[in-house]
C-alpha positions as a Markdown table, in Angstrom:
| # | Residue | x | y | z |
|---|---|---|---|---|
| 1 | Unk | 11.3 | -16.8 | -22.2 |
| 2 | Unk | 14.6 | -15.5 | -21.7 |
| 3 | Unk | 13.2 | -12.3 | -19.9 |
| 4 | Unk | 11.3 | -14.4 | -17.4 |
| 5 | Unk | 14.8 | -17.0 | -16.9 |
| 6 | Unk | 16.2 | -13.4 | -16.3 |
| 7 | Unk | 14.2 | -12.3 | -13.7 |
| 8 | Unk | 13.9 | -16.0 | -11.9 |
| 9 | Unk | 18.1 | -15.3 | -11.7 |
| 10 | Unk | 17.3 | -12.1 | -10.4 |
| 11 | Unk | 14.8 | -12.8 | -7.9 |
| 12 | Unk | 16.7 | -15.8 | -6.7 |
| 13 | Unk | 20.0 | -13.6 | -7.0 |
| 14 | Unk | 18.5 | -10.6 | -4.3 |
| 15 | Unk | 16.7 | -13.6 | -1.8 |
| 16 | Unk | 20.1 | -15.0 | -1.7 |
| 17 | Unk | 22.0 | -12.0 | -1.0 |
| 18 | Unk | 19.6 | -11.4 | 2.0 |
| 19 | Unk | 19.7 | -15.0 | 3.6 |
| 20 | Unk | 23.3 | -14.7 | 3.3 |
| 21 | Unk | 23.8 | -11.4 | 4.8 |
| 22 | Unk | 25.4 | -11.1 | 8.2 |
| 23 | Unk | 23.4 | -10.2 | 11.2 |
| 24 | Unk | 21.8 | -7.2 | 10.6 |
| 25 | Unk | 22.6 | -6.4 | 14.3 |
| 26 | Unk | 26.2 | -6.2 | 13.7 |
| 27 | Unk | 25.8 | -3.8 | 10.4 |
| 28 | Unk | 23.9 | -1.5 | 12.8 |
| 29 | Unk | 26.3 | -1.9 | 15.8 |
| 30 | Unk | 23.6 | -2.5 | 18.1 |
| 31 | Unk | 24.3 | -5.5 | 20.4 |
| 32 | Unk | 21.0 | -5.1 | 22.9 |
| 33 | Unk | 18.4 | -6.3 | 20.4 |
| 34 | Unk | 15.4 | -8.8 | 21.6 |
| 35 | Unk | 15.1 | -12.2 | 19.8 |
| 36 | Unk | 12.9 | -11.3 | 16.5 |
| 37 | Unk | 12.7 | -7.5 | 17.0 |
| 38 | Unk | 11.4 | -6.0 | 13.6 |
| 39 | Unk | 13.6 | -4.2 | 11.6 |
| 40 | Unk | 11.9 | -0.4 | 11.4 |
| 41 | Unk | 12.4 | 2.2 | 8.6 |
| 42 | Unk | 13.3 | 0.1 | 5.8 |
| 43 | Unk | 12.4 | 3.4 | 3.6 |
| 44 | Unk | 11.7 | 6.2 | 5.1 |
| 45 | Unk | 8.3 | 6.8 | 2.8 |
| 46 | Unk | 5.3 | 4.7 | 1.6 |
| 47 | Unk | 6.9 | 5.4 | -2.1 |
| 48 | Unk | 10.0 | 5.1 | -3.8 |
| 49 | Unk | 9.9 | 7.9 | -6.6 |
| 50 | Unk | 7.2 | 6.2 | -8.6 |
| 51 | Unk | 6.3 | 3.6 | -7.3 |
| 52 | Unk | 5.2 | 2.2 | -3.4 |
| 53 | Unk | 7.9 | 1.1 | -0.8 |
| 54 | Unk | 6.7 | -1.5 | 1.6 |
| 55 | Unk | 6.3 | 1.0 | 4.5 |
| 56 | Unk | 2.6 | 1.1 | 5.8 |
| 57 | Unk | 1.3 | 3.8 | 7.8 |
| 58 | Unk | 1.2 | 2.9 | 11.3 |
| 59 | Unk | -2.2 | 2.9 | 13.3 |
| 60 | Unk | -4.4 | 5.4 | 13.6 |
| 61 | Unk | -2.2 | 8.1 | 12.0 |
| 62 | Unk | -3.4 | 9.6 | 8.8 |
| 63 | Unk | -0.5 | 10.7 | 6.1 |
| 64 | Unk | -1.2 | 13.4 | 3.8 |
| 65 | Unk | 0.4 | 13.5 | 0.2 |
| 66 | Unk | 0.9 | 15.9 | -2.9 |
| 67 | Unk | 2.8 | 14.1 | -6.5 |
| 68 | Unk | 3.4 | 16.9 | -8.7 |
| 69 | Unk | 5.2 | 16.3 | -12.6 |
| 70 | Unk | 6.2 | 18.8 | -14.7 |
| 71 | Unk | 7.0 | 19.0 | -18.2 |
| 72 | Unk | 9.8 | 17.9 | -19.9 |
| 73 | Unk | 13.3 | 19.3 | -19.0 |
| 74 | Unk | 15.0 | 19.5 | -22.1 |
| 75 | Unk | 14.4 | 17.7 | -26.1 |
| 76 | Unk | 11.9 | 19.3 | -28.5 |
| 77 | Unk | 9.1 | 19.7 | -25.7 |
| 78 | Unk | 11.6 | 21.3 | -23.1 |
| 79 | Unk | 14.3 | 24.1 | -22.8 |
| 80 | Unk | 14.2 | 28.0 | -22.1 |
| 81 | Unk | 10.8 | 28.7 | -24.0 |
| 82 | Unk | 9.1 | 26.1 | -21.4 |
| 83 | Unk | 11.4 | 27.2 | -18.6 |
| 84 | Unk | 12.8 | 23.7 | -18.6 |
| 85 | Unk | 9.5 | 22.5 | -17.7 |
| 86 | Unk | 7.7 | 24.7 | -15.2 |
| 87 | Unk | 5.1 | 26.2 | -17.6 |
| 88 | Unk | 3.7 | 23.0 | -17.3 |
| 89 | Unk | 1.6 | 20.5 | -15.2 |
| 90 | Unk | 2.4 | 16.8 | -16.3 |
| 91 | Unk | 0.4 | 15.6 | -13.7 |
| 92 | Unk | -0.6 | 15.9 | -9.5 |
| 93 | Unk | -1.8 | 13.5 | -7.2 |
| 94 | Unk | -3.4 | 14.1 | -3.8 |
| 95 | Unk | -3.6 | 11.7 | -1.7 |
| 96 | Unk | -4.7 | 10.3 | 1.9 |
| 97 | Unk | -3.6 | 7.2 | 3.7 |
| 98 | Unk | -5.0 | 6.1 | 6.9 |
| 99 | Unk | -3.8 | 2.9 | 9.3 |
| 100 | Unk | -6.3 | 1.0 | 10.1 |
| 101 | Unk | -3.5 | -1.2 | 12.3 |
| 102 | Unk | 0.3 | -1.1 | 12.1 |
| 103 | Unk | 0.0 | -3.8 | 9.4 |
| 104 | Unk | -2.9 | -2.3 | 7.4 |
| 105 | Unk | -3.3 | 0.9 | 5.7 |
| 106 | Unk | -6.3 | 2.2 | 3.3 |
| 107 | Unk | -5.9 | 5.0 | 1.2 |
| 108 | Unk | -8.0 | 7.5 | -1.5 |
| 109 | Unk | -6.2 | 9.7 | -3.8 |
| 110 | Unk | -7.5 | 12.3 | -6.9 |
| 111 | Unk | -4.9 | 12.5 | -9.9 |
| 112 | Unk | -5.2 | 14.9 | -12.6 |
| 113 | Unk | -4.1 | 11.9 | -15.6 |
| 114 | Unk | -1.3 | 12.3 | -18.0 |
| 115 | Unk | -3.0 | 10.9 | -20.7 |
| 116 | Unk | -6.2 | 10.6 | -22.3 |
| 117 | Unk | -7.4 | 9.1 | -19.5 |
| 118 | Unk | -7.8 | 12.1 | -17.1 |
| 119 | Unk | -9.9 | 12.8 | -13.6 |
| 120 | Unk | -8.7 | 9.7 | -11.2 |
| 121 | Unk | -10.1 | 8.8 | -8.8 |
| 122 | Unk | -8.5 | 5.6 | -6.8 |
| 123 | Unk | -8.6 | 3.6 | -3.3 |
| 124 | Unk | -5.9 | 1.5 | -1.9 |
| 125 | Unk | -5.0 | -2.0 | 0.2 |
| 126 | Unk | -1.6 | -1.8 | 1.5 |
| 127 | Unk | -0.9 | -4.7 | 4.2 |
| 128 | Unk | 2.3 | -5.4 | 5.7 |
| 129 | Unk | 2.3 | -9.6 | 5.3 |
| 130 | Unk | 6.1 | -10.3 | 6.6 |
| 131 | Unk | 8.8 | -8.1 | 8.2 |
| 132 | Unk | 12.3 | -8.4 | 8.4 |
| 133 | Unk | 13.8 | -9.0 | 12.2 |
| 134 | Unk | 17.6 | -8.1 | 13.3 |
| 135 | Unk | 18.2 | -11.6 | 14.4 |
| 136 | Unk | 17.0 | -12.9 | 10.7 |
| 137 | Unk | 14.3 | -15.5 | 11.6 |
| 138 | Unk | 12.7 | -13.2 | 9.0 |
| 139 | Unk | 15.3 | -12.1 | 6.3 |
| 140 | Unk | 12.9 | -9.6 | 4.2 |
| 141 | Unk | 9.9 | -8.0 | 4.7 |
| 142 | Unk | 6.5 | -8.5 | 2.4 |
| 143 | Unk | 3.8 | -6.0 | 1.7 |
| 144 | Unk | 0.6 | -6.5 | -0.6 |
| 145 | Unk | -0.8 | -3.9 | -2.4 |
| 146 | Unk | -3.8 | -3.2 | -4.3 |
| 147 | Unk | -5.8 | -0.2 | -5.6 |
| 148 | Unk | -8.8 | -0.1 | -8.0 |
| 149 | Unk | -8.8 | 3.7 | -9.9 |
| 150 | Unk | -11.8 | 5.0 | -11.4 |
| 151 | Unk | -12.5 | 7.7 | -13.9 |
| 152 | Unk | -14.2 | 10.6 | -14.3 |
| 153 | Unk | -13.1 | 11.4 | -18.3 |
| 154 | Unk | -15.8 | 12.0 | -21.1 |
| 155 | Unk | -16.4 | 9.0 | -22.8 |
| 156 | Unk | -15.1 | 9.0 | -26.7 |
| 157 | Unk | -17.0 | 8.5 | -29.7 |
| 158 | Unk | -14.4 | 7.1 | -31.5 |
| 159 | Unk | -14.2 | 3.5 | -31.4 |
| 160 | Unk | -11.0 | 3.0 | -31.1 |
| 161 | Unk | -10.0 | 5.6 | -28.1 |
| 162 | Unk | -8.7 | 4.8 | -25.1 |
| 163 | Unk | -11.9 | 6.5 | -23.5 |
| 164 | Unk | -14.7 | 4.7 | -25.7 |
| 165 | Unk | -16.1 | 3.8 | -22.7 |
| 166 | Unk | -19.6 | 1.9 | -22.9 |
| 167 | Unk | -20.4 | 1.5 | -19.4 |
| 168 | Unk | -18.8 | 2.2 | -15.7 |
| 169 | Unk | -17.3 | -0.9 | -15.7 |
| 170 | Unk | -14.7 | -0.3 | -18.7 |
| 171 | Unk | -13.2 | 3.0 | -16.4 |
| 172 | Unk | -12.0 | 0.5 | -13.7 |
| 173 | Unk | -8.6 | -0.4 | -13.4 |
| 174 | Unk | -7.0 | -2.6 | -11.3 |
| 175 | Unk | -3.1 | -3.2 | -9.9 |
| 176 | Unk | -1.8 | -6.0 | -7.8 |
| 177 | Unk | 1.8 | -5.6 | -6.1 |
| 178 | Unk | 3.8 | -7.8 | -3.7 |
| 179 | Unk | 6.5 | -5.5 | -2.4 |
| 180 | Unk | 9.5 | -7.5 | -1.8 |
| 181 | Unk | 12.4 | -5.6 | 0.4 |
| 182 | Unk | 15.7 | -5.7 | 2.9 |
| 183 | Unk | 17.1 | -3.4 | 5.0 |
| 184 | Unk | 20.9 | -4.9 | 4.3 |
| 185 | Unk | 22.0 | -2.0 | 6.5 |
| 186 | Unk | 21.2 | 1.9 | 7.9 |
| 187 | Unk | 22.6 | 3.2 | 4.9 |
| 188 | Unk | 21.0 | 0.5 | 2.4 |
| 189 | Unk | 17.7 | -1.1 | 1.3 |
| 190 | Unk | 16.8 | -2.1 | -1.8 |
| 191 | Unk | 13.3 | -3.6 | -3.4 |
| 192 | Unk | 11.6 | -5.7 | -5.9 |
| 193 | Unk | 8.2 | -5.2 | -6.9 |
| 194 | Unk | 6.4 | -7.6 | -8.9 |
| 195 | Unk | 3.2 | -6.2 | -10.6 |
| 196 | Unk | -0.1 | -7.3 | -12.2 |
| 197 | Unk | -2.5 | -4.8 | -13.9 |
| 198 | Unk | -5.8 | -5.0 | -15.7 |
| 199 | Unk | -7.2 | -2.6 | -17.6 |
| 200 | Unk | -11.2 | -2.9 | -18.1 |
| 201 | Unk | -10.9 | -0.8 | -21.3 |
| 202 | Unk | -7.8 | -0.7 | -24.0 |
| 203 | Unk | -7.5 | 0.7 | -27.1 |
| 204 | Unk | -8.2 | -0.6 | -29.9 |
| 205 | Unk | -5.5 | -3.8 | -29.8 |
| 206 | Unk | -3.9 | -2.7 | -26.9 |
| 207 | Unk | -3.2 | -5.1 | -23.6 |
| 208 | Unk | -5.7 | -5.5 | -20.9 |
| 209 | Unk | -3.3 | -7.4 | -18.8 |
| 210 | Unk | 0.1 | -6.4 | -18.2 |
| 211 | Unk | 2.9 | -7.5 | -16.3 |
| 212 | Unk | 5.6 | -5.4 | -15.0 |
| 213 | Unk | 8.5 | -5.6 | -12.0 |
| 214 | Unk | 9.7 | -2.8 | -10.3 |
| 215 | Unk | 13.6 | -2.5 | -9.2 |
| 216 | Unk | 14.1 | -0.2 | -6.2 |
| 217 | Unk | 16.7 | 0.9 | -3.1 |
| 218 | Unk | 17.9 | 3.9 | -1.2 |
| 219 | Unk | 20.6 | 5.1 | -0.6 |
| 220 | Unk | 21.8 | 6.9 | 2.9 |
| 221 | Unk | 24.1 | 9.9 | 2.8 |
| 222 | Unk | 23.4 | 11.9 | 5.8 |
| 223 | Unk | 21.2 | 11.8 | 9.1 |
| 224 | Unk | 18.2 | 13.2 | 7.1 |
| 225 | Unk | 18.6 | 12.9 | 3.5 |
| 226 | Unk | 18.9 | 9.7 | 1.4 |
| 227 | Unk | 19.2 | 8.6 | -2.5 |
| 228 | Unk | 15.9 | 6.8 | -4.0 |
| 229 | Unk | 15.8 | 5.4 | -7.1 |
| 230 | Unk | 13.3 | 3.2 | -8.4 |
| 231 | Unk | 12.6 | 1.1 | -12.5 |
| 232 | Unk | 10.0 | -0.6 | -13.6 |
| 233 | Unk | 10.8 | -3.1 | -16.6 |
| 234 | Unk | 7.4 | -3.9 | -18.7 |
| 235 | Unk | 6.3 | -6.7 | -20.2 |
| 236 | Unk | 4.2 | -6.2 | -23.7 |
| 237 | Unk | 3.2 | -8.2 | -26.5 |
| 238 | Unk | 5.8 | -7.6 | -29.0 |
| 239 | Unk | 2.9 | -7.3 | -32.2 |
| 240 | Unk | 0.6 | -5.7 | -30.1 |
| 241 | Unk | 3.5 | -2.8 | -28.7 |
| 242 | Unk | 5.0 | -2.3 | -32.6 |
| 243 | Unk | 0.8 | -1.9 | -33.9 |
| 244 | Unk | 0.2 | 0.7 | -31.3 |
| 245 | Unk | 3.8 | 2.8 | -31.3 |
| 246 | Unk | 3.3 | 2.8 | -35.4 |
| 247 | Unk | -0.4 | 3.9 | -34.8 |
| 248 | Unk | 0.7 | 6.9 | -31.9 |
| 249 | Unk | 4.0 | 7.8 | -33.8 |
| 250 | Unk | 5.5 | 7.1 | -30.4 |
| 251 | Unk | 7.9 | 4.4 | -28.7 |
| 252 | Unk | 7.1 | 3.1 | -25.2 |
| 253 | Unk | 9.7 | 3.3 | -22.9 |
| 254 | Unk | 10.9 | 1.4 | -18.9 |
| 255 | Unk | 9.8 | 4.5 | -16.2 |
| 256 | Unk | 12.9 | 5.3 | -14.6 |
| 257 | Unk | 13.3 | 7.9 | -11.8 |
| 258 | Unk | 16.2 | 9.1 | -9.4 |
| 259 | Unk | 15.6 | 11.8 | -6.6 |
| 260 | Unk | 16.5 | 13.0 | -3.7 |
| 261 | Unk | 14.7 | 12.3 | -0.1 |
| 262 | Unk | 14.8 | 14.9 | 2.7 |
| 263 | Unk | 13.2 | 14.3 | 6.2 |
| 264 | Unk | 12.3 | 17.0 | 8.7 |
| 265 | Unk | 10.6 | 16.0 | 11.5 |
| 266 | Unk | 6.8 | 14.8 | 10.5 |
| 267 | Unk | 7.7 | 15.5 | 7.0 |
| 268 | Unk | 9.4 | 13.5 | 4.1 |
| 269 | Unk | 10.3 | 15.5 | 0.9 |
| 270 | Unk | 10.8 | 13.8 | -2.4 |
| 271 | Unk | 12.9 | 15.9 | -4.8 |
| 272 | Unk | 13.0 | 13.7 | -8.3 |
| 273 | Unk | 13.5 | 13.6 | -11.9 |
| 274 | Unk | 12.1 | 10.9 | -13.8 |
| 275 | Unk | 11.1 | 10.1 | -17.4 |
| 276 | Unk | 7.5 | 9.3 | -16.5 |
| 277 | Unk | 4.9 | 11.6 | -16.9 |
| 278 | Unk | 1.9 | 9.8 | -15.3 |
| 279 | Unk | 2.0 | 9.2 | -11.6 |
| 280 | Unk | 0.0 | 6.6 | -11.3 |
| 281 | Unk | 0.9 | 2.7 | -12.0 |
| 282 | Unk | -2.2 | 2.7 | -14.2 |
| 283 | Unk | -0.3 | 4.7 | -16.5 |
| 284 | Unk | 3.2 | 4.9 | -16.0 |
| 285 | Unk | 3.7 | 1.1 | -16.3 |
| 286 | Unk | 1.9 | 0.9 | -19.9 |
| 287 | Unk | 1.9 | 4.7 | -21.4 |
| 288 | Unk | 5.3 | 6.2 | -20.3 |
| 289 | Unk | 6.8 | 7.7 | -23.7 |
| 290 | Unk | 9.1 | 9.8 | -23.0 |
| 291 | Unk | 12.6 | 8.9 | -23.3 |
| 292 | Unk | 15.8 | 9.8 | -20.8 |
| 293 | Unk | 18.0 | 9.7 | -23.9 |
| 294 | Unk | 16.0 | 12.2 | -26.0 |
| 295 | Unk | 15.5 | 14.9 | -22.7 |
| 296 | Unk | 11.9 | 13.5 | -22.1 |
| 297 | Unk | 13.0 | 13.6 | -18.6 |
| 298 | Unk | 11.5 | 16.2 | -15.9 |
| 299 | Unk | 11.6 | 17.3 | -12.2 |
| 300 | Unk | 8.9 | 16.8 | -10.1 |
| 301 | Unk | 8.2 | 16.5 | -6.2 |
| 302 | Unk | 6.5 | 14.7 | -3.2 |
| 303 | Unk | 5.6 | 16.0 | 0.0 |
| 304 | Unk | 3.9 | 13.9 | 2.7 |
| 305 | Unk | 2.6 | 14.6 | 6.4 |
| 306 | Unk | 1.9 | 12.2 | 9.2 |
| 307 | Unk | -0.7 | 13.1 | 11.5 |
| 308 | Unk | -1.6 | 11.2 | 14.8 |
| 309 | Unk | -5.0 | 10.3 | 16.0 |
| 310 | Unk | -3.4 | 8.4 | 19.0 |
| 311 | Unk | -1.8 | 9.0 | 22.6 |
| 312 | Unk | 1.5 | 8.6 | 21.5 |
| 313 | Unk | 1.9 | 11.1 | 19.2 |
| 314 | Unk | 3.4 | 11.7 | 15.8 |
């Protein structure tokens, strides 16, 4: 009870802070804006460092993406003897994302899987309900997102895996996101992420539901390169978490990741570090255990590409 007062506070705390913001005109010094114009490049990507931003891909333009992971930087798994990391592949994501119109956006994506559960396979929703104008008649912008990831793993015969799967169904997982963001100025927008996901198929007396929120911003600090940080805080029976850490010999852990964003014309180049292994929400929101205070953190990027299918270009 106290976590969900928490985040009520919070929530009410950051939808506050934008309806009382000043005119996002005058933090911009612009002073020829239309009544209701939209606010544009509230982040600069479609994703934070591990989670999505509430940027859509606009139409007709098709944006190519690679998520890469590597192993742990430092801690009993990291150091020299790994090359703090590099021998090894966490876990890579390609993906494609197409706009359908300015507001919509449908994506596929193949991940490699950072746990058991290996060989994704996944397809995305991602459509822009509200955004924020300069003049504020609209003080944040809204984006739902959902994606349903299959996979393609040998089924277990042990009962209790992860993997015992019995039928298609139990390889389907499902997340649910409202993406809840303000620009409070060019050098500043920050994020909340409220999340749902269900899991067809747990282990033995794991969660099928979970809930999680995501705490997100960027951070400006030159023309073309920006701070991005991004947490996701989850929400787990407390019997259920204890059974299954004693059972793994492992601790779950909040994914937390910082990086560094660079843009170059068509491109946008995530540099980040992040104690998640998994890329996808499907697993870093209930599986990350790897810990920033142990070393259990690693380096990993992103790299995406925009390409137009329309008259006005890229």
């Amino acid at each position: 009870m106290k976590v969900l007062i928490g985040i009520f506070l919070f929530s009410m705390a950051f939808t506050r802070a934008a309806l009382a913001q000043g005119d996002l005109e005058a933090a911009l010094g612009e002073n020829d804006f239309n009544d209701h114009e939209k606010v544009t490049a509230t982040f600069k990507s479609g994703h934070l460092i591990n989670g999505h931003s509430i940027e859509t891909v606009y139409k007709r333009e098709l944006e190519v993406r690679i998520d890469h992971r590597f192993g742990d930087i430092a801690g009993d798994n990291g150091g020299i003897s790994r090359f703090f990391g590099l021998d090894q592949a966490a876990d890579v994501r390609f993906g494609f994302d197409y706009g359908i119109s300015d507001r919509l956006t449908i994506g596929i994506g193949r991940t490699k899987g950072a746990t058991a559960i290996t060989q994704l396979y996944d397809g995305s929703l991602k459509y822009r309900l509200w955004q924020q104008t300069v003049d504020q008649h609209v003080p944040i912008s809204v984006t739902l997102y959902g994606s349903t990831t299959v996979t393609g793993v040998e089924a277990s015969t042990d009962p209790t895996s992860a993997t015992a799967y019995s039928g298609f169904k139990d390889r389907l997982t499902y997340v649910v996101q409202a993406l809840i963001a303000r620009k409070f100025s060019e050098a500043l927008s920050l994020q909340l992420s409220p999340t749902y996901l269900h899991r067809n198929f747990t282990a033995f007396n794991d969660q099928n539901d979970l809930l999680a929120l995501g705490i997100g911003g960027r951070v400006k600090v030159s023309r073309h390169m920006a701070l991005v940080a991004d947490y996701f805080l989850t929400f787990r029976d407390r019997a259920k978490k204890e059974y299954l850490e004693a059972m793994s010999l492992q601790s779950f852990y909040n994914a937390l990741g910082v990086g560094l964003e660079i843009e170059t014309g068509g491109h946008v180049f995530h540099l980040n570090f992040t104690n998640a292994t998994a890329i996808q929400e499907m697993q870093f929101i209930p599986e990350t255990t790897s810990s920033w205070g142990k070393g259990q953190f690693r380096w990993g990027f992103s790299l995406s590409r925009r390409f137009s299918f329309s008259q006005r270009g890229v």
